[in-house]
C-alpha positions as CSV (number, residue, x, y, z in Angstrom):
1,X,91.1,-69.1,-27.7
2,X,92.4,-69.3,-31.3
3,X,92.0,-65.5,-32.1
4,X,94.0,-64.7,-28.6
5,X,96.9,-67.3,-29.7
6,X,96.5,-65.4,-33.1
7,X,96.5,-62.1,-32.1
8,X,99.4,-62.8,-29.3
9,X,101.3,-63.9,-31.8
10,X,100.7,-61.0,-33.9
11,X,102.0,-58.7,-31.7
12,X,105.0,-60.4,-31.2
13,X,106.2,-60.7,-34.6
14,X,105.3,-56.9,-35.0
15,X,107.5,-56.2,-31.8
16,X,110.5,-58.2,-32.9
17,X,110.1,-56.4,-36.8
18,X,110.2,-52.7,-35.2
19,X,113.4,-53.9,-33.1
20,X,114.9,-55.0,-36.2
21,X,113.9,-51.8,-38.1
22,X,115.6,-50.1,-35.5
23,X,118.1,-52.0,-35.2
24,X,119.2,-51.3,-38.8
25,X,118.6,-47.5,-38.9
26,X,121.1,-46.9,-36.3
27,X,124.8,-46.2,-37.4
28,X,127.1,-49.0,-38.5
29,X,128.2,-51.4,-36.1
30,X,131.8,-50.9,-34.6
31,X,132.6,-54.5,-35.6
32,X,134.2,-54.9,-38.8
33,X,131.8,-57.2,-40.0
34,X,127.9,-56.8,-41.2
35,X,128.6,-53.2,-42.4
36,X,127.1,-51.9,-45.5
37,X,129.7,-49.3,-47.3
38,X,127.4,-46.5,-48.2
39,X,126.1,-46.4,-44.4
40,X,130.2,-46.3,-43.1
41,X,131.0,-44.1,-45.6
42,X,128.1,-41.8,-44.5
43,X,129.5,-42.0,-40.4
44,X,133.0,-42.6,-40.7
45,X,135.3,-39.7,-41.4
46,X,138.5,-41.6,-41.5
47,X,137.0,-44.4,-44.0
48,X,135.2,-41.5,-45.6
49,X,138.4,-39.4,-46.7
50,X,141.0,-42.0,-46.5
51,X,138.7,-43.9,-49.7
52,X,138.4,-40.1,-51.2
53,X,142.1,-39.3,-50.8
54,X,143.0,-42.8,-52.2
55,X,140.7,-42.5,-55.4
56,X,141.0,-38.4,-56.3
57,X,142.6,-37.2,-59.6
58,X,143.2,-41.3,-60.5
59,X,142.5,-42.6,-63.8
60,X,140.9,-45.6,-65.1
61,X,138.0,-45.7,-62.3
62,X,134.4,-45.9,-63.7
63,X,132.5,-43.2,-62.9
64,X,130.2,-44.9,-60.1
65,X,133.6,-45.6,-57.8
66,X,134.5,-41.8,-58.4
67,X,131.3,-40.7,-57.1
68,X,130.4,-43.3,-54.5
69,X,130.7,-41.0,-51.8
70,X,128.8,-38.5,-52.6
71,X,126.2,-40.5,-55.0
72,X,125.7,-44.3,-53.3
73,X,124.1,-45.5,-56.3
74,X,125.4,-48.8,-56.3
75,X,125.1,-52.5,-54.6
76,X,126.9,-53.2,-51.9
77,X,127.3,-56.0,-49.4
78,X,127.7,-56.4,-45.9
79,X,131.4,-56.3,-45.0
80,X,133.4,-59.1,-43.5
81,X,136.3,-59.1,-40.9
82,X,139.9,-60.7,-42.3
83,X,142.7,-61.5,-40.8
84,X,146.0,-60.2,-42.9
85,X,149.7,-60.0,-40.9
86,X,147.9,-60.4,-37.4
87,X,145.8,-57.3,-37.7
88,X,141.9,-57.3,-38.5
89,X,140.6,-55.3,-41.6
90,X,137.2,-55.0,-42.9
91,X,136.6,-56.1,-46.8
92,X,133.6,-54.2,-48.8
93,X,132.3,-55.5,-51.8
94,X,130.4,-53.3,-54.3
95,X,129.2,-53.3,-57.8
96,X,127.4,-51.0,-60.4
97,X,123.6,-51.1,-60.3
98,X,122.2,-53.6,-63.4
99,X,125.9,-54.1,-64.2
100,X,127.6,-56.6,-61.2
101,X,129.2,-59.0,-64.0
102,X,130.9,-56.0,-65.9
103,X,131.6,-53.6,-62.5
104,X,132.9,-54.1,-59.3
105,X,135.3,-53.0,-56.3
106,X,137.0,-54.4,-53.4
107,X,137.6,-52.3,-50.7
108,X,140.1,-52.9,-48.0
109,X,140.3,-51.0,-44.9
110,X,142.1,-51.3,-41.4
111,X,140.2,-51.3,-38.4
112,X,140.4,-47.9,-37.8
113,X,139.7,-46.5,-41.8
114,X,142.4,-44.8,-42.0
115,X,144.5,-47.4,-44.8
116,X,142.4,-48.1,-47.7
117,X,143.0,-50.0,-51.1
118,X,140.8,-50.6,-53.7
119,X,140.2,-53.2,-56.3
120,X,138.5,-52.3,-59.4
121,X,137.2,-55.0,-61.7
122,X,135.5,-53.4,-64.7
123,X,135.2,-54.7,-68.0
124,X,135.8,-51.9,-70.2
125,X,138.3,-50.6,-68.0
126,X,140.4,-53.7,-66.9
127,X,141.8,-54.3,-63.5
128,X,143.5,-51.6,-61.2
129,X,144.8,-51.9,-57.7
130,X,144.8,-48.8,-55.7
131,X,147.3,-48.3,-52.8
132,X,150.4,-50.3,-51.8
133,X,148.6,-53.3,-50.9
134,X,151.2,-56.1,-49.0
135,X,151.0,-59.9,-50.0
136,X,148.3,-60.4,-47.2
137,X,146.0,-57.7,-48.1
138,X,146.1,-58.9,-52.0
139,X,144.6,-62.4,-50.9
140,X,142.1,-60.2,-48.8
141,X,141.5,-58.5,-52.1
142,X,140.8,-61.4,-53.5
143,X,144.0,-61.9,-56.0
């Protein structure tokens, strides 16, 4: 009896990991919280080129947050949902691999990704806002 309790609960453990592999593979959420920003940036076309419009040609950005589009070599972690003026937005944070302390963004978006502004905290470069970020969505940005 204690190798079919074993093996019972085997197999249910192994069901519930491949429904939370699968879970995970599938495309970002809708909901503006739990997202990872390489995988939205990957199936979102409006946070996609609204990010890419708001960061081309701009100095001062290290050169991880210039290629994070096309290069996600960095850490990122899961989004959360804020509140700014009534209106929900989704907040990314992200740093450089091996360098978190010294490199790291904020990314704002609305709920649809088509306003984005950016945060840049590096240490060799200093601090840069990116966009016209309102009173609301620079607490959201954490200043």
């Amino acid at each position: 009896m204690s190798s079919l309790h074993t093996l019972t609960v085997f197999c249910v453990m192994s069901v519930a990991m491949v429904a939370v592999t699968c879970a995970s593979a599938q495309s970002p959420d809708p909901e503006l919280s739990g997202n990872f920003l390489p995988a939205v940036l990957a199936s979102s076309a409006p946070h996609r080129e609204s990010l890419v419009a708001l960061i081309k040609g701009k100095q001062g950005l290290p050169s991880w947050v210039r290629n994070m589009v096309r290069q996600p070599r960095y850490v990122a972690l899961a989004s959360k949902q804020v509140e700014v003026a009534g209106k929900s937005m989704q907040v990314f944070e992200a740093c450089e691999a091996k360098r978190c302390e010294e490199s790291r963004i904020r990314v704002l978006y609305s709920a649809d990704g088509k306003r984005t502004l950016l945060r840049v905290s590096d240490v060799k470069l200093g601090e840069k806002i990116f966009g016209q970020p309102s009173a609301g969505e620079m607490r959201a940005l954490g200043l």
